[in-house]
GUMIRO-219150 format. One record per residue (C-alpha): residue in one letter; residue number from 1; x, z, y. Coordinates in pm, whole numbers. Each point is the difference from the previous one (the first is absolute). Example, Ala and Ser with C-alpha at 12.3 -4.5 7.8 and 13.67 -1.06 7.14 Angstrom:
GUMIRO-219150
NODE,A,1,1230,780,-450
NODE,S,2,137,-66,344
***
This chain:
GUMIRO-219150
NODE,X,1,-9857,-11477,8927
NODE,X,2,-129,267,262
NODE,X,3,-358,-89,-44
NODE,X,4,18,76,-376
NODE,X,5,-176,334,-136
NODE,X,6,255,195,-192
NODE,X,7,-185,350,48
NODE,X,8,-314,137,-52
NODE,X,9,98,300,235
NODE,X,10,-69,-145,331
NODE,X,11,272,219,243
NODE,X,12,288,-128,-235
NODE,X,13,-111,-364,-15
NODE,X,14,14,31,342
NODE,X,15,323,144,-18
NODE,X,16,134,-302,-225
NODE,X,17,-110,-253,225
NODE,X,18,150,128,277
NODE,X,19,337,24,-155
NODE,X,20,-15,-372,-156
NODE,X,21,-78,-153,376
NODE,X,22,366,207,147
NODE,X,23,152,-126,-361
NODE,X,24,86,311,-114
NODE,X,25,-70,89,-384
NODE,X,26,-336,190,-131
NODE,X,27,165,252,-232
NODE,X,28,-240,210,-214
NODE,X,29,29,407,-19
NODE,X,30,-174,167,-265
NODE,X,31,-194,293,67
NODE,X,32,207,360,-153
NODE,X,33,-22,68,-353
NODE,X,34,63,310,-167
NODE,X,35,366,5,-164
NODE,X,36,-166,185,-329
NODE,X,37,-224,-354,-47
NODE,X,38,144,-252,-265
NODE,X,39,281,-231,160
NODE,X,40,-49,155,324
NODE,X,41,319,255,-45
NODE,X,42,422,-94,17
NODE,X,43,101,-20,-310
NODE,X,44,372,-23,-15
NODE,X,45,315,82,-292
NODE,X,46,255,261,-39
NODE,X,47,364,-177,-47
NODE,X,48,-5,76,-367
NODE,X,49,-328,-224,2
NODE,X,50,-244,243,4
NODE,X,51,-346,-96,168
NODE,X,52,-143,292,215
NODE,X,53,-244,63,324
NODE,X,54,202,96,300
NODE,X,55,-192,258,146
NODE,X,56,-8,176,361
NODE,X,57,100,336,132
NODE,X,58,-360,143,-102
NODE,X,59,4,-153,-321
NODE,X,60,-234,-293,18
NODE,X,61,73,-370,-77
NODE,X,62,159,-243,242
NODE,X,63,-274,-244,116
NODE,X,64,63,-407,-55
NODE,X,65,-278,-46,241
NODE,X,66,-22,188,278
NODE,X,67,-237,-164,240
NODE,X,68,260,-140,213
NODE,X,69,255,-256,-207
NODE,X,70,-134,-365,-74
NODE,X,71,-279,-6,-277
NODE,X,72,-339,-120,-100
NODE,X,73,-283,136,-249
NODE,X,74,-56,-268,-232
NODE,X,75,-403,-119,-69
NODE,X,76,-7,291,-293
NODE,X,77,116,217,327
NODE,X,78,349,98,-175
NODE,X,79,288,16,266
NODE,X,80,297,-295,8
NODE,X,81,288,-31,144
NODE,X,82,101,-268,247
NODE,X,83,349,-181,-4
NODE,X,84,-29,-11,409
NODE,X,85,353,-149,-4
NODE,X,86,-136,-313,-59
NODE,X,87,-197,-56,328
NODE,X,88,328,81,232
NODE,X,89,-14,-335,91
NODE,X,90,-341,-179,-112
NODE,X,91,-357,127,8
NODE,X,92,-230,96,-317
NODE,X,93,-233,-324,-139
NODE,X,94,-325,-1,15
NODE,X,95,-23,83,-371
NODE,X,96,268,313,40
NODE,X,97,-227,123,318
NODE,X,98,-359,-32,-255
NODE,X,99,204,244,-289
NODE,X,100,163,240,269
NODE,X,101,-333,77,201
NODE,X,102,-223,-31,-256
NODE,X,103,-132,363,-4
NODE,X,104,-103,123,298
NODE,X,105,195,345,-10
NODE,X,106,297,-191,18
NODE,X,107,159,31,364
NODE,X,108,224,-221,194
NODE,X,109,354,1,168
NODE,X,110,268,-248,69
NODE,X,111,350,-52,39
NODE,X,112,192,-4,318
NODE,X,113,197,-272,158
NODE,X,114,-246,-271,-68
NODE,X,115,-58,-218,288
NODE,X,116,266,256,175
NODE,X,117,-260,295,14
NODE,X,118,142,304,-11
NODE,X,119,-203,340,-81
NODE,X,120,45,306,177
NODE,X,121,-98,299,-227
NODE,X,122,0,309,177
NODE,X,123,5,284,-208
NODE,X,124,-233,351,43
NODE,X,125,197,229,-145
NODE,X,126,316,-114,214
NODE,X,127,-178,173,306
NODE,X,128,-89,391,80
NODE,X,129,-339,-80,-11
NODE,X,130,-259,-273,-35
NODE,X,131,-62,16,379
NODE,X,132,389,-62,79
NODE,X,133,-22,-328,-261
NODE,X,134,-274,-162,178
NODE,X,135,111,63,334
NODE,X,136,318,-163,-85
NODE,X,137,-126,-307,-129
NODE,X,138,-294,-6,255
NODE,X,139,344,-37,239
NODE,X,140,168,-261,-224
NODE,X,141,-319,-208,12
NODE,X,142,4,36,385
NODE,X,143,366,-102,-1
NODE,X,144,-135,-309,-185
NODE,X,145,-314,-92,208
NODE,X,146,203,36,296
NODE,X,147,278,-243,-112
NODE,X,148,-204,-257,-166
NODE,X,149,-299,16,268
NODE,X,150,-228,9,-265
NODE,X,151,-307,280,-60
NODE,X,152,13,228,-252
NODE,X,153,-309,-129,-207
NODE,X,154,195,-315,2
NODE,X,155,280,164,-215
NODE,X,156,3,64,-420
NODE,X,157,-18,408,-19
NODE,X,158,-88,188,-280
NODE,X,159,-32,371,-67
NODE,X,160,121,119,-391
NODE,X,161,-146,248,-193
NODE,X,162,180,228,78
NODE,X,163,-14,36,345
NODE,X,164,300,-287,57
NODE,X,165,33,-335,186
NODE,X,166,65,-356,-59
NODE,X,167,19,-243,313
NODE,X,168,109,-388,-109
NODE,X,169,266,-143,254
NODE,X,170,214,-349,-4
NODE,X,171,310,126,146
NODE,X,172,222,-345,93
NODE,X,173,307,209,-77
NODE,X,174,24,125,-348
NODE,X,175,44,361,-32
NODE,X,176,324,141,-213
NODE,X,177,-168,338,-75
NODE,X,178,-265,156,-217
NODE,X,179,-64,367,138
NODE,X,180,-56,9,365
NODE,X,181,-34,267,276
NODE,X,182,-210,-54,306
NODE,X,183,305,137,211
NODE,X,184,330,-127,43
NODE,X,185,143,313,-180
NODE,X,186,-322,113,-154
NODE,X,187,-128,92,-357
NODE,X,188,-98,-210,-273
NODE,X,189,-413,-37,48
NODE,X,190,-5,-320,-204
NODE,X,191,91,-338,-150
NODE,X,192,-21,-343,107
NODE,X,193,-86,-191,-286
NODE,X,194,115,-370,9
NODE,X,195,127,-257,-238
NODE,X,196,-72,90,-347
NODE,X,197,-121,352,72
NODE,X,198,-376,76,-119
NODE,X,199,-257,137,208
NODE,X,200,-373,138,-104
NODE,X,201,-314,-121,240
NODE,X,202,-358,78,50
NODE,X,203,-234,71,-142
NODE,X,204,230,118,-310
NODE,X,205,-60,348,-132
NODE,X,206,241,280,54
NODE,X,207,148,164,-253
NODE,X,208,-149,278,139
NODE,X,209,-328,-161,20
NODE,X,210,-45,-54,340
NODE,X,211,-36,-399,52
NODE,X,212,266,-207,262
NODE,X,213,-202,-133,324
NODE,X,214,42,-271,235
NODE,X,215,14,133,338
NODE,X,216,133,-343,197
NODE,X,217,-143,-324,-113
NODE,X,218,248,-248,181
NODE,X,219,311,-179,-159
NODE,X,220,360,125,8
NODE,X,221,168,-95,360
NODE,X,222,291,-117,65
NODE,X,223,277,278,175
NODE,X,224,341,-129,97
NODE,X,225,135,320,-232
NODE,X,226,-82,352,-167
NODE,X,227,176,173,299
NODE,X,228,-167,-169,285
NODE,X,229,-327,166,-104
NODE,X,230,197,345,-86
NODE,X,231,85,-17,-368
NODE,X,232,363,98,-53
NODE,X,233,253,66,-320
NODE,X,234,28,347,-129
NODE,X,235,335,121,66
NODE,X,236,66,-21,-413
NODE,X,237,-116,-345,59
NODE,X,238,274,-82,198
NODE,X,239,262,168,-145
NODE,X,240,-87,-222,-321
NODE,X,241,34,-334,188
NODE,X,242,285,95,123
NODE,X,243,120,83,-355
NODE,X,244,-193,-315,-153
NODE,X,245,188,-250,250
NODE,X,246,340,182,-85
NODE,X,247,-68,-15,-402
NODE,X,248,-69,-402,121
NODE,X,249,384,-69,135
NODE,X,250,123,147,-267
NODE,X,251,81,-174,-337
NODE,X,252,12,153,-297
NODE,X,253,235,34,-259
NODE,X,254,-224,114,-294
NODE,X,255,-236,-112,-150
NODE,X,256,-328,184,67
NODE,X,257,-217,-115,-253
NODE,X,258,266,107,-251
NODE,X,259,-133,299,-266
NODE,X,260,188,375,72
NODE,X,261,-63,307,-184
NODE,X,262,-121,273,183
NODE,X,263,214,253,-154
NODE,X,264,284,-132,121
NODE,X,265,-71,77,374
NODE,X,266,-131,381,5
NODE,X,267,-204,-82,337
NODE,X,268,-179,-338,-88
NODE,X,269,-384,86,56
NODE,X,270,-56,-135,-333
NODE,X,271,131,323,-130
NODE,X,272,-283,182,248
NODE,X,273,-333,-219,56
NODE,X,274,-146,81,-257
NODE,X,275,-90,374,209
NODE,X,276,-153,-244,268
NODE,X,277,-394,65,-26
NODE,X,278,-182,-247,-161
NODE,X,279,331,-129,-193
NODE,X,280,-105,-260,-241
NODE,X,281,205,-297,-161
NODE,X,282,-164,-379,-91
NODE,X,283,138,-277,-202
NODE,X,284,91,-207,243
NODE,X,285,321,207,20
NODE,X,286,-80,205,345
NODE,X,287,-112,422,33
NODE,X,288,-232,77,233
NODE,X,289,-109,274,180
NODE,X,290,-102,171,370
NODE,X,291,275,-28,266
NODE,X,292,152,325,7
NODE,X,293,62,-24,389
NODE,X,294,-392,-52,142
NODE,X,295,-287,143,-97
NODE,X,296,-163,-335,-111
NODE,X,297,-224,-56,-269
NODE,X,298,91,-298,-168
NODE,X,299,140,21,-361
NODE,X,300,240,-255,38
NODE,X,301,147,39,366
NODE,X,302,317,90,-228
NODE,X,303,149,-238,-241
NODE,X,304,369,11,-148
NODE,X,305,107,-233,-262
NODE,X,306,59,78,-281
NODE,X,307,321,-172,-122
NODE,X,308,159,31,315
NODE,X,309,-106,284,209
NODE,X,310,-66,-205,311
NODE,X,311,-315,157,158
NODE,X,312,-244,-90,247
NODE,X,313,-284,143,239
NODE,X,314,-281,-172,65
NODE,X,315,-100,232,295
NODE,X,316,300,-104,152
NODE,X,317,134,344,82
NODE,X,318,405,-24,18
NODE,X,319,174,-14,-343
NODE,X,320,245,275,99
NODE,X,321,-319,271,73
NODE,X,322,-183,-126,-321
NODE,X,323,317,102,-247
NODE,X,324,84,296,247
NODE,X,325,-367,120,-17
NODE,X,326,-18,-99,-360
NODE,X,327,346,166,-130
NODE,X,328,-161,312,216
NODE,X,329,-332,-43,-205
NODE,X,330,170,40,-323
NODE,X,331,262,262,47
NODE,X,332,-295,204,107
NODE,X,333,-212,-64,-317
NODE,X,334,334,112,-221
NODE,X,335,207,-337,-10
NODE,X,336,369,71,7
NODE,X,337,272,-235,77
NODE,X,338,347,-73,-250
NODE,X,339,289,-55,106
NODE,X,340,146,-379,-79
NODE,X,341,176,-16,-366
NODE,X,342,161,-245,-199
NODE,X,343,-320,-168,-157
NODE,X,344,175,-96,-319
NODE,X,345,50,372,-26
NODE,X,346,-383,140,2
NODE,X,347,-178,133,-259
NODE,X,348,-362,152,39
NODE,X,349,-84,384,67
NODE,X,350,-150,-2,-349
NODE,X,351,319,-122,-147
NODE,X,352,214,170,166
NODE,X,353,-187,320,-52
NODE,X,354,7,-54,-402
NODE,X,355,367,-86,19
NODE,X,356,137,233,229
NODE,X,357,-267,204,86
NODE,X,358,120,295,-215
NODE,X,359,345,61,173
NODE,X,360,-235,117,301
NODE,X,361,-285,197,-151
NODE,X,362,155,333,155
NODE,X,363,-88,-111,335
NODE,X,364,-328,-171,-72
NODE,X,365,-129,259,-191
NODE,X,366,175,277,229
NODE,X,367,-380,54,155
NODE,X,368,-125,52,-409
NODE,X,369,260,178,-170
NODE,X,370,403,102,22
NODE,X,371,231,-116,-283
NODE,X,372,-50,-172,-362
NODE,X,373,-61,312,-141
NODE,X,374,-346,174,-126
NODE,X,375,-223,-26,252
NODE,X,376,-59,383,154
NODE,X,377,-337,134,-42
NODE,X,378,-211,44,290
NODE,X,379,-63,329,125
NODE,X,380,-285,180,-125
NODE,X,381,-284,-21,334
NODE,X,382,-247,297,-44
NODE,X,383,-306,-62,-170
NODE,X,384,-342,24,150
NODE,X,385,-261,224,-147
NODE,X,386,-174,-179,-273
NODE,X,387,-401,107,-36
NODE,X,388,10,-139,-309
NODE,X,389,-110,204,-328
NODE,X,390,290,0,-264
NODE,X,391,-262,30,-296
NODE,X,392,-149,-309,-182
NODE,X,393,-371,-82,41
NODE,X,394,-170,-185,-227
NODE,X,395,-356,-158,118
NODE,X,396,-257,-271,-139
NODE,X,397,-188,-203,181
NODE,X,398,-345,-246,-36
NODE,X,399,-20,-358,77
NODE,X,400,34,-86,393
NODE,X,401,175,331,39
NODE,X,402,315,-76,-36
NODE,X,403,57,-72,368
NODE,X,404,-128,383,114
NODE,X,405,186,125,-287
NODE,X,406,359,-99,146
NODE,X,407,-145,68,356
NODE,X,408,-83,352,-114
NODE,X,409,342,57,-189
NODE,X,410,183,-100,299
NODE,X,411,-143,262,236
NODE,X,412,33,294,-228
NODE,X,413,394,-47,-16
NODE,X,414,73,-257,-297
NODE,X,415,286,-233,140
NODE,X,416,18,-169,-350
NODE,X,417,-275,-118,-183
NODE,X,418,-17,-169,-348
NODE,X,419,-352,-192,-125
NODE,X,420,0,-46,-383
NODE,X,421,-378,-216,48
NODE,X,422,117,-271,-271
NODE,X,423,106,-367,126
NODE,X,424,-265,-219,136
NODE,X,425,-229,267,170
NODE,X,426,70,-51,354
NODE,X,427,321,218,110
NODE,X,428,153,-261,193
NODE,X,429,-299,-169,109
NODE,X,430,-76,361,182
NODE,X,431,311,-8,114
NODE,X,432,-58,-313,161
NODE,X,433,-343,181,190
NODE,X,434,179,318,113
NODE,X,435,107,36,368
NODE,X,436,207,223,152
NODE,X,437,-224,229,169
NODE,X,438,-150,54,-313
NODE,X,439,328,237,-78
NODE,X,440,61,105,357
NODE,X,441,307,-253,32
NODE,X,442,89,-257,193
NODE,X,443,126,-302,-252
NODE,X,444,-101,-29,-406
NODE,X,445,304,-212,-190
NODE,X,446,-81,-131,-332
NODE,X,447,300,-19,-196
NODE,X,448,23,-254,-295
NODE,X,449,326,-195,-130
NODE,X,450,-268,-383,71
NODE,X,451,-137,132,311
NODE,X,452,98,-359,164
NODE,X,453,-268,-96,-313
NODE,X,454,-290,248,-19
NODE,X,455,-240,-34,-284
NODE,X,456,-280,203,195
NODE,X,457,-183,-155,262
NODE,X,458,-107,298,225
NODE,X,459,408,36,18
NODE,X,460,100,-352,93
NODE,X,461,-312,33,291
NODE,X,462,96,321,132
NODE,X,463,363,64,-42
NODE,X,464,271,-173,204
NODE,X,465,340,-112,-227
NODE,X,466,305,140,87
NODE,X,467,260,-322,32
NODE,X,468,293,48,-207
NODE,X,469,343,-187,145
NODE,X,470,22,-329,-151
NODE,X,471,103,-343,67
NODE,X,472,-297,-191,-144
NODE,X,473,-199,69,-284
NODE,X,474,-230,-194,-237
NODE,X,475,-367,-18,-51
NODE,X,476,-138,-60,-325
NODE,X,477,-281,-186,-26
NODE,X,478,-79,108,-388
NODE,X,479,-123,340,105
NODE,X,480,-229,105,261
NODE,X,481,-98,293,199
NODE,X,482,-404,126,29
NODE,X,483,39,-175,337
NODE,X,484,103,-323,-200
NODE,X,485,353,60,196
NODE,X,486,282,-142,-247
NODE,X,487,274,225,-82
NODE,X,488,319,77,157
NODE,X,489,305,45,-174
NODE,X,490,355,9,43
NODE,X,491,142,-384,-134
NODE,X,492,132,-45,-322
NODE,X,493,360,-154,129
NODE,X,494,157,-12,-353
NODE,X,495,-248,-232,-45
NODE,X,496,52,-247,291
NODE,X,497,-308,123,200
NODE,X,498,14,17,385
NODE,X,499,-214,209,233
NODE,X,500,-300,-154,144
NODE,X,501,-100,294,226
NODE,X,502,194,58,364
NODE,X,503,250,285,-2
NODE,X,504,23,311,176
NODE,X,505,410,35,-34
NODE,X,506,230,-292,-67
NODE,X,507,260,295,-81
NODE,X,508,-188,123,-264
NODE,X,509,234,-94,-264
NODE,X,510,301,219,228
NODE,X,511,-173,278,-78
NODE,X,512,-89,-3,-352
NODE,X,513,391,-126,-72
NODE,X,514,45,410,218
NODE,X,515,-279,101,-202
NODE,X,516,191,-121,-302
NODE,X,517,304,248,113
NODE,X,518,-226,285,42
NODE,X,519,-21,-11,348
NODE,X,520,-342,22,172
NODE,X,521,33,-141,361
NODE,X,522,-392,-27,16
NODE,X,523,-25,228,324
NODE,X,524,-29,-283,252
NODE,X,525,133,181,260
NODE,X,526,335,136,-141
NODE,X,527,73,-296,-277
NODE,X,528,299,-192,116
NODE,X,529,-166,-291,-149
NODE,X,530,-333,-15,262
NODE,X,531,257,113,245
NODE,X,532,231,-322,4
NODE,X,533,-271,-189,-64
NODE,X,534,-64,-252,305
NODE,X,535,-381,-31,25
NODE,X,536,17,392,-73
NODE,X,537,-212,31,333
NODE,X,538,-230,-267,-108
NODE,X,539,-92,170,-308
NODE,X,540,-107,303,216
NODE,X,541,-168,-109,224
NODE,X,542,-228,-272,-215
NODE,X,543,135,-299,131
NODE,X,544,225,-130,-296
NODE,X,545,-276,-154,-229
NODE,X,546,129,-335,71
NODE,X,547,349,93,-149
NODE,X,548,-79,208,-252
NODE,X,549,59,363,153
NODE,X,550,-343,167,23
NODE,X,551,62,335,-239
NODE,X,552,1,226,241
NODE,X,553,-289,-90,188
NODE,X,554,-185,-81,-293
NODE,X,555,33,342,-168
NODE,X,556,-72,207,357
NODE,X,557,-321,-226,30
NODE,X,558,-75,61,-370
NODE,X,559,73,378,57
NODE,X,560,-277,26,286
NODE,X,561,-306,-37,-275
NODE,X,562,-117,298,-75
NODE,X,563,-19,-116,-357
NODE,X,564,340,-193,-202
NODE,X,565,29,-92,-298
NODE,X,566,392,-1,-150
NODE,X,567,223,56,-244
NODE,X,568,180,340,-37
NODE,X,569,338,-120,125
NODE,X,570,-126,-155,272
NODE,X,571,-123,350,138
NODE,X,572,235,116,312
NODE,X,573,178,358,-115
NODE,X,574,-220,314,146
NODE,X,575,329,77,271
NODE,X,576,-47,-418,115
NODE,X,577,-380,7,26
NODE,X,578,-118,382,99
NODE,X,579,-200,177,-111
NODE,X,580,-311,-72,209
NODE,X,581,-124,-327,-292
NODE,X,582,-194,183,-297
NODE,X,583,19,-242,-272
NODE,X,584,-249,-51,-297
NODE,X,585,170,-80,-296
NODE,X,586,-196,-219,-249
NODE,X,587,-38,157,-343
NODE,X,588,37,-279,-177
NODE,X,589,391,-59,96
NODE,X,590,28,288,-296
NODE,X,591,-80,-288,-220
NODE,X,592,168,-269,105
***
């Protein structure tokens, strides 16, 4: 089987046949893609069934492949997965080693505890500095030569890309720990991968480029255990044996596997992970997402289940600092824990707030308003000196003039002006070509009742849409706009339809029932609705896309251009906004 040619790229076939003669697996690893590539991006769904892109803290997607899990590239070179459970305890055919390794970008790795070798991975970043890492493992290796006899060119060692070990030993006693120190009571500098843990080999590529080498060309020796050659437990690696042999003695009453509501415990981390970076959910009935307690990398070093709030970490870091770290995580980014009720008894915040919500609108709207009564007027704020001319003007213009006509008005002191041109001859399309320093502003707004929809194409190019709050709306196929965009609209619910568009606030419907009552809670930062709302922070801060809860962020991002288009209601009051943002209002709203 080893003499068989199952890559064109010379270093990994290599590689392969070296691994098949110790009888441990070949395992392919697919070079990085980028996330925004078809398929090559988590795609997960909301609880209500909603499908959406989980996204990280700077906004791009999560990556599937990431240059490091078990893949291949396919002979059209389009990345695959690989179910690497299945070679725990056999080795890949001939035929699955021919479609892995295929194309010669594809890299290699294995997985540990075949033919009892163990991997050492010694991690950079653990260290102070790149010099401290490889004088610690040049030590290690000593530690090794010295007990086995053997030379160091007679040992498997291999530098990662970036800047790591690896160094392949057959330790006779089985290790009981993951993350190891290289002191008794040191820090964690790495992991020793072994049974059922994967590791990535030369020559594989980096995922930041640089390629894996093979330092040591010898086979894994055998070491009577990890702490003979100065590999020890972390200190949280004890303390979770300790606590994993205790759990063991114990029997359990309850039934683990048994579905619980997260609702009914106020500090399950069910009610939390979804604050944990990189939080994403799959159908196989698991969330995932970074550990909060180590500054890994991985995506799924954190998984909780679903049904039953039983969580795990992959890393191995102790279960008590991963919910302590990760209840810490969350209270920071706004999270807020309830005390325990009767669950028989709860209602939502958006019920409760239309049932009862009234009896306590003098203290939520203490920061708006005092009392049911007329609301008082504000005070009159002195006026600054206008330089505009309280007579009319009345001017004419010639064709392509139009533009240096409104530009001229402006800078003799007309605030308002009104162009009767007849409809068809270009208004809004010069609209669409002015820019602000044209008028000596800093933002243009076109206002227009469709401005989701514009009819003009140098508007749709130039002019960024001011989102409205919404909770899905509909396109319509039927019409069309100059950029061949179809429309937007809200959905006709009377009529059965259902937003195909994601929302921006799933309590959109909260405040049109206040909106109903005359009461305008709009002002994100006093309405008692945005207030109690849990992902409130989320929706701030541009991290709530996946639920729903991007207003906020939305309309501040929108509000940077220095051209909007809108509709009048949307516009933020002179006393919310300033009075630094000149706006150009579109003469055609006259008509509409």
């Amino acid at each position: 089987m080893g003499s068989k040619n199952y890559s064109s790229n010379p270093e990994v076939q290599a590689t392969i046949e070296a691994l098949l003669k110790l009888g441990c697996p070949p395992i392919p690893v697919a070079p990085k893609q980028n996330p925004r590539d078809e398929r090559c991006h988590i795609r997960s769904k909301t609880k209500e069934g909603h499908l959406y892109c989980p996204i990280d803290g700077e906004l791009r997607p999560l990556p599937r492949f990431t240059g490091k899990n078990p893949s291949y590239l396919d002979w059209k070179g389009s990345p695959r997965f690989v179910k690497h459970g299945e070679f725990q305890d056999r080795l890949p055919t001939e035929s699955e080693l021919k479609k892995f390794f295929r194309n010669p970008k594809t890299g290699v790795g294995t997985l540990g505890g075949h033919a009892g070798v163990d991997w050492l991975d010694f991690d950079a970043k653990c260290y102070p500095s790149q010099e401290d890492c490889d004088n610690d493992v040049a030590r290690i290796i000593s530690n090794i030569c010295s007990h086995t006899g053997v030379q160091e060119d007679d040992l498997w060692i291999e530098r990662t890309g970036s800047g790591g070990w690896r160094v392949a030993v057959k330790p006779i006693k089985k290790p009981t720990f993951t993350n190891f120190a290289t002191a008794p009571d040191g820090e964690h500098v790495g992991e020793a991968l072994y049974k059922g843990r994967f590791t990535v080999l030369a020559p594989t590529i980096h995922p930041n480029g640089n390629p894996y080498h093979r330092i040591g060309w010898g086979n894994p020796v055998e070491v009577e255990s990890l702490e003979v050659i100065g590999i020890y437990p972390t200190l949280s690696e004890v303390e979770t044996i300790k606590k994993r042999k205790k759990r063991e003695k114990k029997t359990s009453h309850t039934n683990p596997t048994q579905p619980t509501n997260p609702q009914d415990n106020p500090w399950d981390i069910r009610n939390f992970a979804h604050y944990f970076e990189g939080y994403h959910e799959k159908s196989d009935g698991w969330g995932y997402a970074k550990c909060p307690h180590h500054n890994g990398t991985s995506l799924t070093s954190f998984r909780v289940k679903l049904s039953t709030g039983q969580f795990k970490a992959w890393c191995n870091c102790n279960t008590k600092d991963v919910y302590k770290s990760g209840l810490e995580l969350a209270q920071r980014l706004g999270y807020k824990t309830r005390e325990k009720q009767d669950s028989d008894r709860l209602i939502s915040q958006d019920e409760w707030f239309l049932k009862h919500g009234f009896k306590n609108l003098p203290n939520l709207l203490s920061n708006l308003f005092k009392g049911f009564g007329e609301k008082p007027k504000p005070k009159d704020k002195p006026r600054k000196k206008s330089t505009q001319p309280k007579q009319k003007a009345d001017c004419s213009y010639q064709d392509g003039q139009r533009l240096a006509t409104w530009r001229n008005a402006v800078f003799t002191g007309h605030k308002f002006i009104l162009d009767k041109s007849g409809t068809g001859l270009g208004k809004s399309h010069t609209a669409g070509l002015a820019r602000p320093a044209q008028f000596g502003v800093r933002k243009l707004v076109y206002l227009s009742p469709d401005h989701r929809n514009p009819t003009t194409k140098s508007i749709e190019d130039n002019y960024v849409d001011l989102p409205v709050r919404n909770n899905g709306l509909k396109r319509d196929f039927s019409r069309t706009t100059p950029n061949g965009n179809p429309f937007i609209r809200w959905p006709f619910e009377s009529e059965g339809e259902v937003p195909d568009t994601p929302g921006n606030c799933y309590r959109t419907k909260l405040f049109r029932k206040f909106a109903s009552k005359n009461l305008n809670f709009e002002a994100s930062a006093t309405s008692p609705i945005c207030r109690t709302c849990k992902l409130n922070f989320n929706c701030h801060e541009g991290t709530g896309q996946q639920y729903h809860a991007s207003f906020r962020s939305d309309r501040r991002g929108a509000f940077k251009a220095n051209r909007i288009r809108a509709h009048a209601d949307s516009m933020p009051s002179p006393d919310d906004d300033g009075d630094d943002d000149n706006t150009f209002n579109n003469p055609d709203l006259a008509d509409a």
